[in-house]
MIPALO-726728 format. One record per residue: chain; z, y, x of N, C-alpha, C in turn. Coordinates in steps of 0.2 Angstrom, whole numbers, plus 5000, padded with zeros to 4 digits. Each point is the difference from the previous one (the first is absolute). Example, Ala and Ser with C-alpha at 12.3 -4.5 7.8 and 13.67 -1.06 7.14 Angstrom:
BEGIN
ATOM  kette    nz    ny    nx   caz   cay   cax    cz    cy    cx
ATOM      A  5039  4972  5066  5000  5006  4996  5000  5006  5004
ATOM      A  4996  5005  4998  5001  5006  5004  5003  5005  4996
This chain:
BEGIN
ATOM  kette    nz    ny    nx   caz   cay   cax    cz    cy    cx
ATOM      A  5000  4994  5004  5000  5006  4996  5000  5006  5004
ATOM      A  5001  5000  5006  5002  5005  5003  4995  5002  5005
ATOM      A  4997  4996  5001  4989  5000  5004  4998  5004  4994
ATOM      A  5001  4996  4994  4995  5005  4997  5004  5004  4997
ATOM      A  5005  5002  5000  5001  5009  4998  4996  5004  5006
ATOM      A  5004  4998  5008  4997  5004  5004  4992  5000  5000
ATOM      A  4996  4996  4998  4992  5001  5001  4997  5005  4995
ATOM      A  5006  5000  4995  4997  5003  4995  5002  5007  5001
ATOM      A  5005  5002  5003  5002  5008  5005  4995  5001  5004
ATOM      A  5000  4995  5005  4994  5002  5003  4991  5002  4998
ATOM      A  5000  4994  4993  4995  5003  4999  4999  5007  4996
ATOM      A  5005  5001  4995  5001  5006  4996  5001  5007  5008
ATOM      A  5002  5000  5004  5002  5003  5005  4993  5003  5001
ATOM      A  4996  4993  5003  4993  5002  5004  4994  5003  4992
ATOM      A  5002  4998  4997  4997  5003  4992  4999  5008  5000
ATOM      A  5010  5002  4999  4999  5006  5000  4998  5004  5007
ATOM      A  5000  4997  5004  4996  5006  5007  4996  5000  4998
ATOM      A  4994  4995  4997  4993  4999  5000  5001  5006  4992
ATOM      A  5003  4998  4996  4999  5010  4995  5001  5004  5002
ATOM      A  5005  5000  5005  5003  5008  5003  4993  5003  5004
ATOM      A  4998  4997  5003  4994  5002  5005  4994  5002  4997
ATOM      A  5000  4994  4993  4993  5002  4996  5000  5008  4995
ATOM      A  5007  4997  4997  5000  5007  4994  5002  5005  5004
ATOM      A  5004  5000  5006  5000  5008  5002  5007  5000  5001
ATOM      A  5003  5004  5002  5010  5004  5000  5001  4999  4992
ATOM      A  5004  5000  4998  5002  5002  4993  4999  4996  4995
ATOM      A  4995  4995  5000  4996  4999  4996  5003  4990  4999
ATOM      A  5006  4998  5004  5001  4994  4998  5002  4997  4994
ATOM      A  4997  4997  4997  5003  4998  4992  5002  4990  5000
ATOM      A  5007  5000  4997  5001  4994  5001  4996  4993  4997
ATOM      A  4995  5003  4995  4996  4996  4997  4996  4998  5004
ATOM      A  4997  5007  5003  4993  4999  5005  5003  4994  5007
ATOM      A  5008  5000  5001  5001  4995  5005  5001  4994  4999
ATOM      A  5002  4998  4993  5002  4994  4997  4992  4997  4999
ATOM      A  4995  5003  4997  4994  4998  5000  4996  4999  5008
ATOM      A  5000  5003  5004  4999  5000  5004  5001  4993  5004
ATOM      A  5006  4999  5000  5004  4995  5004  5001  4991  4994
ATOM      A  4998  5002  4995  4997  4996  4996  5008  4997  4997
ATOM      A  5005  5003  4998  5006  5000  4999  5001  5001  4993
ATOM      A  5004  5000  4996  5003  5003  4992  5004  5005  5003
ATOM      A  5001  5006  4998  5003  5006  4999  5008  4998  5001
ATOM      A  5001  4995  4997  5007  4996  4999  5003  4997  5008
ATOM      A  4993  4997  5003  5001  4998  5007  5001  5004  5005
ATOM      A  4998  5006  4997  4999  5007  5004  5006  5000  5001
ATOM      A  5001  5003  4995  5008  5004  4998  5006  4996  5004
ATOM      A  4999  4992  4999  5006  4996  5002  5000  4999  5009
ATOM      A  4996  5002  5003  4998  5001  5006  5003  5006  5002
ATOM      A  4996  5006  4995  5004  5007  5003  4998  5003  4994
ATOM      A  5009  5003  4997  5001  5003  4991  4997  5005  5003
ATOM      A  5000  5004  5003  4997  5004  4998  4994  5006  5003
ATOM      A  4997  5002  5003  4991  5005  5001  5007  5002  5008
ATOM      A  5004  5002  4998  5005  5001  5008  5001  4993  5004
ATOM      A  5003  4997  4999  5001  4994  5001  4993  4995  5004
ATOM      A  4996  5003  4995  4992  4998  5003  4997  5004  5006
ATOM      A  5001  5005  4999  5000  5005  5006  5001  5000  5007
ATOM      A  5008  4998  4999  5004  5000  5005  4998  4992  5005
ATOM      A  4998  4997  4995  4998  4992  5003  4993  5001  5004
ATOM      A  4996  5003  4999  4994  5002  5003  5002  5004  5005
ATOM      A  5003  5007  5000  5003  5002  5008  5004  4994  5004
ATOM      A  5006  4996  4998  5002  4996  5004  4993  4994  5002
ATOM      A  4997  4997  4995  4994  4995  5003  4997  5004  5005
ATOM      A  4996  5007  5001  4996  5002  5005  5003  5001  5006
ATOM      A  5004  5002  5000  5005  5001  5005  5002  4993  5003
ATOM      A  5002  4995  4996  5003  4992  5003  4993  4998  5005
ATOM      A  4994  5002  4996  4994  4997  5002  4998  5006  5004
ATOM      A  5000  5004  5003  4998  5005  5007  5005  4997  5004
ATOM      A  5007  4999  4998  5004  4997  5005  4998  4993  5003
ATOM      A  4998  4995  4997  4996  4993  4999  4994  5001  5006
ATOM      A  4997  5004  4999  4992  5000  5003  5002  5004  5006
ATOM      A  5005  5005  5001  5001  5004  5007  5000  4992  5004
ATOM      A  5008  4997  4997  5003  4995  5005  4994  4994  5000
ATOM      A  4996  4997  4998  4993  4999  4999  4997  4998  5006
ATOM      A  4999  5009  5002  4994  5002  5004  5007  5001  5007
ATOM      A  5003  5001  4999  5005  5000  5006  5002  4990  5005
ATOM      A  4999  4998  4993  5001  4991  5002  4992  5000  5004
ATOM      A  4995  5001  4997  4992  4999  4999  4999  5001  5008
ATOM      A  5004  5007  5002  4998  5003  5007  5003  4996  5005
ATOM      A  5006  4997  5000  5002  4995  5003  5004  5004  5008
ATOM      A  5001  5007  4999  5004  5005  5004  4993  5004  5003
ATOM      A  4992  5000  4997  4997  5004  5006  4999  5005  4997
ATOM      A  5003  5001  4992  4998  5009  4997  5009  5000  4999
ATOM      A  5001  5006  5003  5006  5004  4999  5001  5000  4990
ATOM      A  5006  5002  4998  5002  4998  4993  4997  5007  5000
ATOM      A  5000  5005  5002  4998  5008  4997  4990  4999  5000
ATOM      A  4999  4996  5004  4990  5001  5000  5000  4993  4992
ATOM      A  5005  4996  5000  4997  4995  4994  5004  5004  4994
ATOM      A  5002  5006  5000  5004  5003  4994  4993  5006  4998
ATOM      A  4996  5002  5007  4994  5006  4998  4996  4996  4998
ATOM      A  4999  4993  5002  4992  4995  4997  5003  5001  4991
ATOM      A  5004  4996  5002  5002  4998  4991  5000  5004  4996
ATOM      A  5003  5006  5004  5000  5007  4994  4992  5006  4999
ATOM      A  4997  4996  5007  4993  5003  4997  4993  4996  4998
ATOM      A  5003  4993  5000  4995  4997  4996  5002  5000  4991
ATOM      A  5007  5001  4999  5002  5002  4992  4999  5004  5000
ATOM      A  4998  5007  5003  4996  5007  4997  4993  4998  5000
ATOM      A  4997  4995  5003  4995  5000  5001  4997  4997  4993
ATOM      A  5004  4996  4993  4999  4997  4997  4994  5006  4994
ATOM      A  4997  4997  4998  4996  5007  4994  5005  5000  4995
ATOM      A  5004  4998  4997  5004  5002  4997  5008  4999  5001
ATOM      A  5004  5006  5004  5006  4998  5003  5004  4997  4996
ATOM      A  5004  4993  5003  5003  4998  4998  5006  5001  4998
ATOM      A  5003  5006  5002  5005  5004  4998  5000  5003  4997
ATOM      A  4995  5002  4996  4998  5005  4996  5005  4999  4993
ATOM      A  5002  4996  4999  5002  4998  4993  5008  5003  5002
ATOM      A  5001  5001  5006  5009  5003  5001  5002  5008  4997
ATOM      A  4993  5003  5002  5000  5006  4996  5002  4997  4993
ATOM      A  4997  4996  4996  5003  5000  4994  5006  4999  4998
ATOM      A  5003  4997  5003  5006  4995  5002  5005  5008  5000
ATOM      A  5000  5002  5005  5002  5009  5001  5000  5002  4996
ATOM      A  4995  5001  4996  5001  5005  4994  5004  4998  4995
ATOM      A  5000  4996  4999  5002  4995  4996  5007  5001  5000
ATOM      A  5002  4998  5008  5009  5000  4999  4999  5002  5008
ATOM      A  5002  5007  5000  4999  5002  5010  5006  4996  5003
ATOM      A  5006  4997  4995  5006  4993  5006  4995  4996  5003
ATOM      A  4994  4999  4999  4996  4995  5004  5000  5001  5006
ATOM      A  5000  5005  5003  4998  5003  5005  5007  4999  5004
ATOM      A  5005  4996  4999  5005  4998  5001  4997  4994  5005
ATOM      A  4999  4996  4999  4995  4993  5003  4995  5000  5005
ATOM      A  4995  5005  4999  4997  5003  5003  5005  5003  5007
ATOM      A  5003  5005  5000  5003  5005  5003  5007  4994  5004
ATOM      A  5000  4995  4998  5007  4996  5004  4993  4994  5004
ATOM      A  4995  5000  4998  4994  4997  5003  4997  5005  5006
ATOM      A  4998  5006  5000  5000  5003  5004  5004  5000  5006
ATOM      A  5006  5000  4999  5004  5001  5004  5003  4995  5006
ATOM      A  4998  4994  4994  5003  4995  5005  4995  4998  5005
ATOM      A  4992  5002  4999  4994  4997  5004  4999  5008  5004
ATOM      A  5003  5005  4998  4998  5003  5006  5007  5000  5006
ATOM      A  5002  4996  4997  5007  5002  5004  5001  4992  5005
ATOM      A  4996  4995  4996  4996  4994  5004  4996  5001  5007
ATOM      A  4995  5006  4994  4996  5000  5009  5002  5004  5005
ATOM      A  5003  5004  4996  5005  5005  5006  5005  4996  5006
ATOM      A  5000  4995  4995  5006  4995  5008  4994  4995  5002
ATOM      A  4994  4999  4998  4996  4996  5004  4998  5002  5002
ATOM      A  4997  5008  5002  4996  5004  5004  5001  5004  5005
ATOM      A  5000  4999  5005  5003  5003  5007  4997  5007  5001
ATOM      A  4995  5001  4997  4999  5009  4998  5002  5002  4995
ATOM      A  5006  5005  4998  5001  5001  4993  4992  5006  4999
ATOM      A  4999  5006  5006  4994  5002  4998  4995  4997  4996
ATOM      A  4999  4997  5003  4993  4997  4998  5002  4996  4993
ATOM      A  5005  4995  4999  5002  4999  4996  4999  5006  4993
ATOM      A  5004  5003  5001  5001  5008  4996  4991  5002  4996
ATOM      A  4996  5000  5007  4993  5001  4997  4996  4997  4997
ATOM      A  5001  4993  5000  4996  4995  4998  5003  5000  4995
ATOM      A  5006  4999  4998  5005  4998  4995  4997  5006  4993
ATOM      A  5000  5006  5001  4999  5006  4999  4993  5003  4996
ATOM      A  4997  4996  5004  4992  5001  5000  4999  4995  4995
ATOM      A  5001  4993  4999  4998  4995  4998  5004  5001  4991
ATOM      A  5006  5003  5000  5003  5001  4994  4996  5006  4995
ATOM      A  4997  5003  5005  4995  5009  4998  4994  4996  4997
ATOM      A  4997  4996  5005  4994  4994  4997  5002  4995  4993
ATOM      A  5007  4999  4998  5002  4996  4996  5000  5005  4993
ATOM      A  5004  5007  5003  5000  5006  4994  4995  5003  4997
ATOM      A  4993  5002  5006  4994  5002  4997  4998  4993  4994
ATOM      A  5000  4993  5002  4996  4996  4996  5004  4999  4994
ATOM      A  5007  5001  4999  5005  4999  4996  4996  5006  4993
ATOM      A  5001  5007  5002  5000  5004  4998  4990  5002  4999
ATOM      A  4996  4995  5001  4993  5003  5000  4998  5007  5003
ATOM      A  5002  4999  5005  4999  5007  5005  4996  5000  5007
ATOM      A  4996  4993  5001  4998  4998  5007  4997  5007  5002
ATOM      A  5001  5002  5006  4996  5005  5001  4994  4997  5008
ATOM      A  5003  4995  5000  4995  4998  5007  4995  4995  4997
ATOM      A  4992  5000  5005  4997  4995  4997  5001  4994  5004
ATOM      A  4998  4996  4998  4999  4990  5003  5003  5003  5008
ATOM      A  4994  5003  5004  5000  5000  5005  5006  5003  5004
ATOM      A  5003  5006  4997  5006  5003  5002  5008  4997  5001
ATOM      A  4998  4995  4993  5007  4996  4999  5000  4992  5004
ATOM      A  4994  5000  5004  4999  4994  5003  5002  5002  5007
ATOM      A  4997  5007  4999  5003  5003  5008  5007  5000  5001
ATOM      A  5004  5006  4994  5007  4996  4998  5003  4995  5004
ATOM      A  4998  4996  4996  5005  4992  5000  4999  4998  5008
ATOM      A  4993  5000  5003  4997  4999  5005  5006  5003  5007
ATOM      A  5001  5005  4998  5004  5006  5005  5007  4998  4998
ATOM      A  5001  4998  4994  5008  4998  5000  5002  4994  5002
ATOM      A  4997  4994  4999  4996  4995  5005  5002  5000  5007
ATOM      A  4996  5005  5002  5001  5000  5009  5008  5002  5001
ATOM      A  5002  5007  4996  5007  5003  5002  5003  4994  4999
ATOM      A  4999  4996  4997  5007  4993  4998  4998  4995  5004
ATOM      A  4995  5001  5006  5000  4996  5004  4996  4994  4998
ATOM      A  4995  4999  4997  4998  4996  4997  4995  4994  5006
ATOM      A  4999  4993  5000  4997  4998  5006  4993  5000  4997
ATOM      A  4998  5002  4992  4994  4998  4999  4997  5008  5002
ATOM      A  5004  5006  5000  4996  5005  5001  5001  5001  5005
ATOM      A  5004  4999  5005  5001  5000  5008  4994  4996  5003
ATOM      A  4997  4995  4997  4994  4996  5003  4993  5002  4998
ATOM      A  5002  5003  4992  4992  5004  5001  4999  5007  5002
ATOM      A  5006  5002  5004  4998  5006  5003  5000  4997  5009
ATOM      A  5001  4994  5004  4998  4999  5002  4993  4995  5002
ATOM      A  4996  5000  4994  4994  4999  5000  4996  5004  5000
ATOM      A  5003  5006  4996  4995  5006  5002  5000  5003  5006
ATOM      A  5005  4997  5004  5000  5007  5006  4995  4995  5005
């Protein structure tokens, strides 16, 4: 009984991202999730009573899961990308998605701004992770800084760089984080 309540979270979960992104900020209805997710209104509701409740469950899922894929890419690496160069991949190939994946927290926010509670104890503890795993706090500070500004423009529909500028970006924050794959294509240029 207990598989399948949680499948049905998760699928109800992965549902509502998928309307929060289609219909826009504001615009999540718990109908359109239960239909979505292929659920009764009733299955919704026993999962999470109430459009808060569901909300809240989507910030903590996004977040479990940026947590999941950072440490991921950090096993993946197997110690040759520093945790600050696999925190700027991770986070600029999720700007890089056509339609951000975060975009549905804005809702979330509007919604109930205690959200921002989850988020902001998430912040804190990954940048205060890489702070102790980074032997440059500068750099750290830049890439960390930069790469949030890049999270904020796509959050907020505000990119102001094209392909090529955000590629230069990540590429530069890359080398500052000491990265071996951009330390080796800039020793084949030279």
């Amino acid at each position: 009984m207990r598989a399948q309540r949680t499948n049905s979270r998760e699928k109800i979960l992965a549902a509502a991202a998928h309307v929060a992104r289609e219909s826009g900020p504001g615009s999540l209805s718990l109908d359109a999730v239960a239909n979505r997710a292929g659920v009764s209104k009733g299955g919704l509701l026993y999962n999470f009573p109430t459009k808060a409740k569901l909300m809240q469950g989507l910030v903590e899922e996004y977040l479990r899961e940026f947590e999941e894929a950072l440490e991921t890419a950090r096993k993946n690496d197997a110690g040759d990308e520093s945790p600050l160069a696999a925190y700027i991949r991770l986070s600029a190939d999720d700007c890089e998605e056509s339609q951000p994946s975060a975009s549905w927290i804005f809702s979330a926010i509007a919604e109930d701004p205690d959200f921002m509670t989850p988020i902001k104890t998430f912040k804190r503890q990954l940048f205060e992770r890489l702070k102790g795993e980074t032997p440059d706090l500068k750099s750290m500070l830049v890439c960390y800084l930069a790469i949030e500004g890049l999270r904020s423009m796509n959050l907020f529909d505000s990119d102001v760089l094209s392909k090529d500028e955000r590629q230069l970006l990540v590429s530069s924050l890359l080398e500052i984080a000491g990265s071996p794959d951009v330390e080796q294509a800039s020793k084949k240029r030279s």
